[in-house]
KETOR-779443 format. One record per residue (C-alpha): y, x, z. Coordinates in nm, 3 decimals. Each point is the difference from the previous one (the first is absolute). Last residue first. Example, Ala and Ser with C-alpha at 12.3 -4.5 7.8 and 13.67 -1.06 7.14 Angstrom:
      py      px      pz
  -0.106   1.367   0.714
  -0.344  -0.137   0.066
END
This chain:
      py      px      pz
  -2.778   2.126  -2.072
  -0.206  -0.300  -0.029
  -0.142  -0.100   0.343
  -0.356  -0.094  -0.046
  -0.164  -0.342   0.194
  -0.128  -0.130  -0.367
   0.125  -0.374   0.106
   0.264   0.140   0.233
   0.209   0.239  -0.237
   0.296   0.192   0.149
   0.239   0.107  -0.259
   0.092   0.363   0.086
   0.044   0.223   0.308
  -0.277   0.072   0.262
  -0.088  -0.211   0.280
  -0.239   0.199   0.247
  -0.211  -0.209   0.147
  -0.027  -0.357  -0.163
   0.191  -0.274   0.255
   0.342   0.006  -0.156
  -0.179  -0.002  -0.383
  -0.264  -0.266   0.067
   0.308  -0.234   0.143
   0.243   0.051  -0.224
  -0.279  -0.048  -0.298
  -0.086  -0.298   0.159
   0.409  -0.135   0.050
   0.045   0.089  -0.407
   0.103   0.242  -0.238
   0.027   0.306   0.197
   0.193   0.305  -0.059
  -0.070   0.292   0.260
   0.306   0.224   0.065
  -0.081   0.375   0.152
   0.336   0.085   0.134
   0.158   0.324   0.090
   0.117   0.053  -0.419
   0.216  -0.305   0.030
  -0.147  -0.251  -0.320
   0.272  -0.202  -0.238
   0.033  -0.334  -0.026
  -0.209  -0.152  -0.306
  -0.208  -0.245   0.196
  -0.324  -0.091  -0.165
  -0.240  -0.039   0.232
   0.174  -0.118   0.373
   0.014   0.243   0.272
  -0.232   0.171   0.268
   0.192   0.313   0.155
  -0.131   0.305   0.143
   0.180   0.289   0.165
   0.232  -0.131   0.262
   0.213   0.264   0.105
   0.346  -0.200   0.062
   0.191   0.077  -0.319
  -0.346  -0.042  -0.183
   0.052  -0.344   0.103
   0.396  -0.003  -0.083
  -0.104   0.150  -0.338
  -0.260  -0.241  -0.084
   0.173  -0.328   0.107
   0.329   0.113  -0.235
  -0.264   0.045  -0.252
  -0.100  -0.363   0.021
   0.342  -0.140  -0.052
  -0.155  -0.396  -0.121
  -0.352  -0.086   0.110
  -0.313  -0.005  -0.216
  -0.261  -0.260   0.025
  -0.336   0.038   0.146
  -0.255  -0.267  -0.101
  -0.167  -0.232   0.230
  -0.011  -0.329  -0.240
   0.307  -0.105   0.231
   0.227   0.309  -0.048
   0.055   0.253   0.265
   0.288   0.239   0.032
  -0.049   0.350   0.002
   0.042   0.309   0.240
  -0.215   0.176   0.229
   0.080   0.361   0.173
  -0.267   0.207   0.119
   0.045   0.316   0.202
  -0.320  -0.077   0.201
  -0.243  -0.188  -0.136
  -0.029  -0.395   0.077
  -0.251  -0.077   0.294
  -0.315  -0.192  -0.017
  -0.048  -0.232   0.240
  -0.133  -0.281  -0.261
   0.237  -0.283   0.073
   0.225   0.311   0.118
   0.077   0.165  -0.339
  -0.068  -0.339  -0.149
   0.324  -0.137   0.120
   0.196   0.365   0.006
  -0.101   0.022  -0.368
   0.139  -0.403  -0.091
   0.336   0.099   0.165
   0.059   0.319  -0.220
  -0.080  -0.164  -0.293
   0.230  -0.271   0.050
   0.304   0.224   0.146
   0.154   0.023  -0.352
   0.051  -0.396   0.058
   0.356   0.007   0.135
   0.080  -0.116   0.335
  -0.127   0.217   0.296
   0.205  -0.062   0.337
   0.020   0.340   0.208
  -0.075  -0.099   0.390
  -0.113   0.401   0.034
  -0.356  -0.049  -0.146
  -0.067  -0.315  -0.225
  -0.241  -0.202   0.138
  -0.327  -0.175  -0.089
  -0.212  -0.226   0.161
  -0.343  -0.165  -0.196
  -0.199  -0.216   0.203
  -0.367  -0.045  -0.110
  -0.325  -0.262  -0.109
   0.132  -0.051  -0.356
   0.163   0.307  -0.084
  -0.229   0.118  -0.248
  -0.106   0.306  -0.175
  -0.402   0.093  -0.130
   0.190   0.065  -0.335
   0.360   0.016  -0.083
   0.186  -0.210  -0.227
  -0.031  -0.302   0.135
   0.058   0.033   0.413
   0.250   0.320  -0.087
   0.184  -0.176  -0.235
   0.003  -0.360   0.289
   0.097   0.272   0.291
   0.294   0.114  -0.244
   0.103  -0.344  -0.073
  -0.011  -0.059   0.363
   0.212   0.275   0.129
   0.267  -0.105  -0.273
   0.050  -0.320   0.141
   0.041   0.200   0.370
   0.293   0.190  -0.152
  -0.011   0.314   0.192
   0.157   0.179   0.310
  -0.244  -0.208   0.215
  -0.270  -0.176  -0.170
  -0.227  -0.193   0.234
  -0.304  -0.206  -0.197
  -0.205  -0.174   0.270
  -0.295  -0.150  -0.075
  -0.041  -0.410   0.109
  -0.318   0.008   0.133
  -0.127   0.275   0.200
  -0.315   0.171  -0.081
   0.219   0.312   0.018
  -0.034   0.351  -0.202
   0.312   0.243   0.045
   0.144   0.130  -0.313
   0.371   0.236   0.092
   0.220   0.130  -0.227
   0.278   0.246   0.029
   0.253   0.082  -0.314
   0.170   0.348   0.119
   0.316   0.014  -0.208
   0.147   0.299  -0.261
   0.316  -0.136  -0.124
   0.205   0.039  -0.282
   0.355  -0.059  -0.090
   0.196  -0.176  -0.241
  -0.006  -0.321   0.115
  -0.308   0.036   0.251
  -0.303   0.122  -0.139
  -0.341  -0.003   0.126
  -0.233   0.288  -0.024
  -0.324  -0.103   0.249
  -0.202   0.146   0.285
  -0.304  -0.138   0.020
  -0.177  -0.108   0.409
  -0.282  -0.184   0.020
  -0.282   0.295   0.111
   0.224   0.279   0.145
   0.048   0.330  -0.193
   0.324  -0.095  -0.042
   0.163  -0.019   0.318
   0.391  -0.035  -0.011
   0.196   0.061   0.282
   0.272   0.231  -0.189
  -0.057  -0.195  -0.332
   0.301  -0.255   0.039
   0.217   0.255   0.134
  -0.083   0.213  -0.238
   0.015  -0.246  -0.257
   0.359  -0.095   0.105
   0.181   0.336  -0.053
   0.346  -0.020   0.080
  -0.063  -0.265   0.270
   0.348  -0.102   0.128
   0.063  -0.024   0.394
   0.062  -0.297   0.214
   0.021   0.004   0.345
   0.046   0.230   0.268
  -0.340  -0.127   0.144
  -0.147   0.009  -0.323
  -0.038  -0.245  -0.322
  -0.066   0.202  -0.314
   0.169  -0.077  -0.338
  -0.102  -0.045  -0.338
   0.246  -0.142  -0.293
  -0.131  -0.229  -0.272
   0.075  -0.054  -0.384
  -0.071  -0.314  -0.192
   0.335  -0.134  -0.089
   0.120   0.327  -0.156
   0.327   0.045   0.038
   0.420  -0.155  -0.014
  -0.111  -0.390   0.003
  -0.250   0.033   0.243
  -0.289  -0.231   0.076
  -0.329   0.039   0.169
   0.071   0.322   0.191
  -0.243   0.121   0.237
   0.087   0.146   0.337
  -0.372   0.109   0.141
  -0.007   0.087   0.334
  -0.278   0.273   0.148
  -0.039  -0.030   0.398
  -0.270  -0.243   0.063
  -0.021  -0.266   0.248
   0.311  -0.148  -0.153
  -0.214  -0.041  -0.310
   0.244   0.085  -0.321
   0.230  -0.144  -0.229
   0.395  -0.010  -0.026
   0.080  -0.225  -0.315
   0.323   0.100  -0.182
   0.164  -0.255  -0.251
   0.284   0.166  -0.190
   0.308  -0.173  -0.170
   0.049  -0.311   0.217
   0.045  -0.360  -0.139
  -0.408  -0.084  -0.117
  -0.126   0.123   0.319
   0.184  -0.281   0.187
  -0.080  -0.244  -0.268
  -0.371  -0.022   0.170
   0.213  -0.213   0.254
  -0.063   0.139   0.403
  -0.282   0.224   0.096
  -0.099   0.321  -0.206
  -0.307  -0.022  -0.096
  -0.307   0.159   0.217
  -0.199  -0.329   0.035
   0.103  -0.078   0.344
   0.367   0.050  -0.078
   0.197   0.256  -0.033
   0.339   0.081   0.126
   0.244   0.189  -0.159
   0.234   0.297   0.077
   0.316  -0.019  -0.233
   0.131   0.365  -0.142
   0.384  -0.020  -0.146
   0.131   0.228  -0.277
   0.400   0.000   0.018
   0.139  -0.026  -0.280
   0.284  -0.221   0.056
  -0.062  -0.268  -0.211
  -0.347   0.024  -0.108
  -0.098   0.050   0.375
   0.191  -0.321   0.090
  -0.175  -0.211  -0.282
  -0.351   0.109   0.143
   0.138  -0.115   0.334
   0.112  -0.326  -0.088
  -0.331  -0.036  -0.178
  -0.222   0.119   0.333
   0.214  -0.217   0.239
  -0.067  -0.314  -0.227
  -0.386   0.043  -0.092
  -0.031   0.057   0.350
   0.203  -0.274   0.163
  -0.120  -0.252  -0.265
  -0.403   0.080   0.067
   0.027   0.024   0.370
   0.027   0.296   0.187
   0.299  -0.072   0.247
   0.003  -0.373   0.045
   0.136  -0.258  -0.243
   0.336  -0.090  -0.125
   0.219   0.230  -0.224
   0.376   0.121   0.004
  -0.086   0.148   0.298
  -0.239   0.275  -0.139
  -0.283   0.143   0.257
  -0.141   0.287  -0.031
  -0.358   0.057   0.217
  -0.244  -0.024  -0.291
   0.234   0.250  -0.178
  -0.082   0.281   0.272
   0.064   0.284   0.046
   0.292   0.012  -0.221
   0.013   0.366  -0.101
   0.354   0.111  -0.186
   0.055   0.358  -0.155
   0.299   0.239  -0.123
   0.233  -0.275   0.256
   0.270  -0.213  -0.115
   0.149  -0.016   0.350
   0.219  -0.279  -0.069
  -0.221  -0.187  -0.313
  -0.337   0.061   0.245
   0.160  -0.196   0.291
   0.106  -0.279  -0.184
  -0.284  -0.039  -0.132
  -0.182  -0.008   0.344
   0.240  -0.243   0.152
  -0.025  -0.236  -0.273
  -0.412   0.052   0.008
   0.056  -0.073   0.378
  -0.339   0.146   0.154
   0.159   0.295   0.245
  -0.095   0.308   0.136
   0.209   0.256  -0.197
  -0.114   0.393  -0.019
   0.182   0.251  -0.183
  -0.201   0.300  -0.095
   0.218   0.280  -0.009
   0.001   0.163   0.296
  -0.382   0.126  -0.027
  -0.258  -0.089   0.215
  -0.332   0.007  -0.204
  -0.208   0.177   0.225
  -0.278  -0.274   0.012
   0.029  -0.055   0.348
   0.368  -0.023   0.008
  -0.020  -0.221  -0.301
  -0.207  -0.289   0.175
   0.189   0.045   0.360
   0.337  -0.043  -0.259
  -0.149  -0.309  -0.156
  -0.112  -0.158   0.351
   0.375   0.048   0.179
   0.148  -0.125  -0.330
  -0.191  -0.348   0.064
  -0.350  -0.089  -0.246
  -0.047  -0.264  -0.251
   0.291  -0.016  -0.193
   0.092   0.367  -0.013
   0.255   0.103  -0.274
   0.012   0.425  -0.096
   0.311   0.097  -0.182
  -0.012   0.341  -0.120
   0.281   0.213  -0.037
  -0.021   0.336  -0.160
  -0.172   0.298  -0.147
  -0.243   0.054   0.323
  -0.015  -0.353   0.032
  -0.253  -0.038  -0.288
  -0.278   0.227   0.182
   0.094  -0.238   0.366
  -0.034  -0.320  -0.181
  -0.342   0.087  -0.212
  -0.144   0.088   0.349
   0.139  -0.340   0.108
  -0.122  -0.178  -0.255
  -0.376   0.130   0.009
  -0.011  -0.053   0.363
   0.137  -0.417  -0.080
  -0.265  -0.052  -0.216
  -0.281   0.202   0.213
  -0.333  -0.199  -0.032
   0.140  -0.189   0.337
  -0.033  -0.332  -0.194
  -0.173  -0.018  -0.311
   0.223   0.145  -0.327
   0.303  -0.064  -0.176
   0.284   0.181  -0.160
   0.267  -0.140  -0.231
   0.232   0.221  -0.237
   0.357  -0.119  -0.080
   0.137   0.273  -0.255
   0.416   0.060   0.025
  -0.015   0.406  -0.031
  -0.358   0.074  -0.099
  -0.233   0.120   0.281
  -0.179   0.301  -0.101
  -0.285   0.143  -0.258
  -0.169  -0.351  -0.088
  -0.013  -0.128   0.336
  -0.323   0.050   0.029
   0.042   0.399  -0.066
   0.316   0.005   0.238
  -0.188  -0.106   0.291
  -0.302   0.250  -0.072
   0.286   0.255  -0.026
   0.145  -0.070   0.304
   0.341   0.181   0.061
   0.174  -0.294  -0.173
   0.161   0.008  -0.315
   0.273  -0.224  -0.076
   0.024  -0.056  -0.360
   0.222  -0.094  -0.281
  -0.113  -0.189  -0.306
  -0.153   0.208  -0.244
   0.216   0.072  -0.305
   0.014  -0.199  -0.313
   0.345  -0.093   0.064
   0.151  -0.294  -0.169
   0.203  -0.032  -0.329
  -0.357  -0.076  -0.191
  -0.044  -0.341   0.223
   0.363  -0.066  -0.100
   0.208  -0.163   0.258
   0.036  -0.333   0.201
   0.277   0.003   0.251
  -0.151  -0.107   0.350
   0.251  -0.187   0.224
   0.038   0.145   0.371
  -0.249  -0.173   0.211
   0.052  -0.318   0.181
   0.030  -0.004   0.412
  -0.256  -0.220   0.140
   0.018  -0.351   0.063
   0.080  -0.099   0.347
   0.388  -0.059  -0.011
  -0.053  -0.236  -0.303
  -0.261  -0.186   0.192
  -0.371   0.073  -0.066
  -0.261  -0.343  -0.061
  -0.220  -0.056   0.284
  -0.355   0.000  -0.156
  -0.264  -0.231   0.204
  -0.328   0.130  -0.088
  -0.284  -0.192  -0.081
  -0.330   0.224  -0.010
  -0.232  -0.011  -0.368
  -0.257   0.229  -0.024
  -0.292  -0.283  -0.006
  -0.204   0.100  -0.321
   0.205   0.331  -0.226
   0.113  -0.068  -0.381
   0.277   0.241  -0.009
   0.288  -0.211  -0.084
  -0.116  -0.359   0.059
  -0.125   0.064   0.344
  -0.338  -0.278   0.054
  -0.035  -0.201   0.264
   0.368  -0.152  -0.071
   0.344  -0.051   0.264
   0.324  -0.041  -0.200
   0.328   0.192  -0.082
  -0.246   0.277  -0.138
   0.109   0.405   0.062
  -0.221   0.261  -0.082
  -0.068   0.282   0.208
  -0.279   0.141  -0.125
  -0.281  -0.001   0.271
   0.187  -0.191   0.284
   0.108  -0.287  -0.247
   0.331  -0.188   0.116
   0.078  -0.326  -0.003
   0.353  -0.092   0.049
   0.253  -0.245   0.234
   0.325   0.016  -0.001
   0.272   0.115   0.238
   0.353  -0.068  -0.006
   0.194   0.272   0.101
   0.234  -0.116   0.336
END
């Protein structure tokens, strides 16, 4: 029998420690600490070797793209950086029942039209995958389908059929025999994922792992985990809702910031080609709290309906509900408005506010934006029609610019809005169907949405001109 030894493992960064502390000596975290009990891998166990590497020339190599499979989703391919590369190990998490699995079968059946794909189900029996992809029209010969948990069994499987694509669905439920501990515990992931990652080196084969989150939103198991594969994906989106974001916070082969939109229906998923339509079709602007803001996601922009609402209580504590925004940020820009605004406070209210269509906001170009909704209905005024509010907010109240304005112009104007407030000084160029309003600071934002009609220029609060 393999003699077994007894480790410390940390649960946020995988760190080993052969003895118990308070405090993990790699990464610093209180009370992360969990004894494991680490069976030691027999000869007959350990995994096959790869072929010895021969170092060579960085010059002497190709400066071609690595190869890619493209899939017939062009959202999918965008996150992924324009295809799956040949031997990449990209992650995906999300909330349970936000579509994970949907996603990867819809990806399975578009890659299995050039080939083999091998599709490994953990979780659910054959008869429950096939139900799944029969109502998602995604029944095509190809895809493979093994029930099973064995990580031996599973490798094994992949090197014989060698397969154009490989889905483990999901690494929380693989189990490696060579190791002690249940299925989803810190060693058994952190081992199944790196004996994978080496196996896709190997042989090439790219390999997709489903993950599971936690209550937090990270993906659950060793923080290392993220660390070994290539691309990190993170589904988003309100299961009450239909949009899905798939955001990409790390990829070695593309932009680490870039997001795919899809639509959750009754056959499914489908990809959002234009996502500020979709995001605008419902939109009300005329109504007292609601902005509609130019956000941008990697490298494109978004046109989002920012809603607020400012109910008066005498109740004691106020509530402060952000959904689809950073709540921290909420009250900075309720403490602006309180000090740099006149006859404004938020002492006796609730604020709410909510992004429309389960979209999560996360860069600060939607200050501005945010702050105009919040007075819009404190004072039940609505915002004109056609506008479009960008800026970030500074502490002293003033306006400051925002990176790839013009790119925020022209998909606005792209849409038919016809007014836009931004920040003063901005050098991006103008779209002809826009009348753009500079502002300096959150008053003159304010005294410029509210004054009827805006006209072009520098917008000047203290004299209450607009300066063509």
């Amino acid at each position: 029998m393999p003699k077994s030894t007894i480790t410390f493992v940390c649960t946020e960064c995988g760190g080993e420690s052969l003895r118990w502390a308070g405090q993990c000596p790699h990464c610093r975290a209180w009370n992360t600490l969990q004894e494991f009990q680490v069976r030691k891998a027999t000869r007959d166990s350990r995994p096959r070797p790869m072929e010895p590497a021969r170092a060579i020339a960085l010059t002497d190599l190709a400066a071609e793209d690595a190869p890619r499979i493209r899939l017939g989703w062009g959202e999918l391919n965008r996150v992924l950086g324009g295809g799956v590369v040949a031997g990449s190990l990209v992650l995906i998490g999300g909330e349970p029942g936000v579509g994970k699995s949907t996603l990867l079968m819809h990806a399975a059946a578009q890659a299995a039209r050039g080939g083999k794909v091998l599709y490994v189900s953990g979780e659910e029996s054959g008869q429950q995958v096939r139900m799944r992809a029969q109502r998602l029209g995604a029944l095509e010969p190809g895809i493979l389908l093994l029930a099973e948990n064995d990580l031996d069994a599973i490798c094994e499987t992949i090197r014989a059929e060698r397969p154009r694509l490989a889905i483990i669905d999901s690494i929380q439920t693989v189990t490696d025999a060579g190791f002690e501990g249940s299925a989803g515990s810190v060693t058994q992931v952190r081992e199944s994922a790196a004996r994978l990652m080496r196996l896709a080196k190997e042989i090439g084969v790219p390999v997709f792992l489903v993950g599971h989150v936690t209550k937090d939103g990270s993906i659950a198991g060793p923080r290392v985990l993220e660390h070994i594969v290539d691309t990190v994906l993170y589904l988003e989106g309100d299961r009450r809702q239909e949009l899905r974001l798939l955001r990409a916070t790390k990829n070695r082969f593309g932009s680490a910031e870039e997001i795919g939109v899809f639509a959750m229906g009754e056959a499914g998923l489908e990809e959002v080609s234009d996502p500020s339509a979709a995001l605008l079709a419902s939109a009300q602007p005329s109504a007292p709290g609601t902005a509609i803001v130019a956000t941008l996601e990697g490298t494109r922009p978004l046109l989002v309906e920012v809603q607020s609402l400012v109910n008066s209580t005498p109740n004691h504590p106020l509530r402060r509900v952000a959904n689809g925004f950073d709540v921290n940020r909420l009250h900075m820009i309720l403490a602006v408005l309180e000090r740099r605004l006149e006859n404004t406070s938020f002492g006796q209210k609730d604020v709410f506010v909510s992004v429309a269509g389960g979209i999560r906001i996360t860069e600060p170009a939607a200050d501005l934006g945010l702050a105009l909704s919040i007075v819009s209905n404190d004072r039940s005024r609505p915002m004109p029609d056609g506008l479009v509010v960008i800026g970030e907010l500074g502490l002293s109240g003033e306006v400051r610019r925002v990176g790839h304005l013009e790119r925020r112009l022209q998909e606005a104007e792209r849409h038919g809005l016809t007014r836009a407030l931004i920040p003063a000084g901005s050098r991006a160029g103008r779209p002809s169907g826009l009348d753009v309003v500079e502002v300096r600071s959150v008053a003159d934002a304010v005294s410029a949405a509210f004054s009827s009609p805006i006209k072009s220029g520098v917008f000047i609060a203290e004299a209450g001109l607009s300066v063509s």
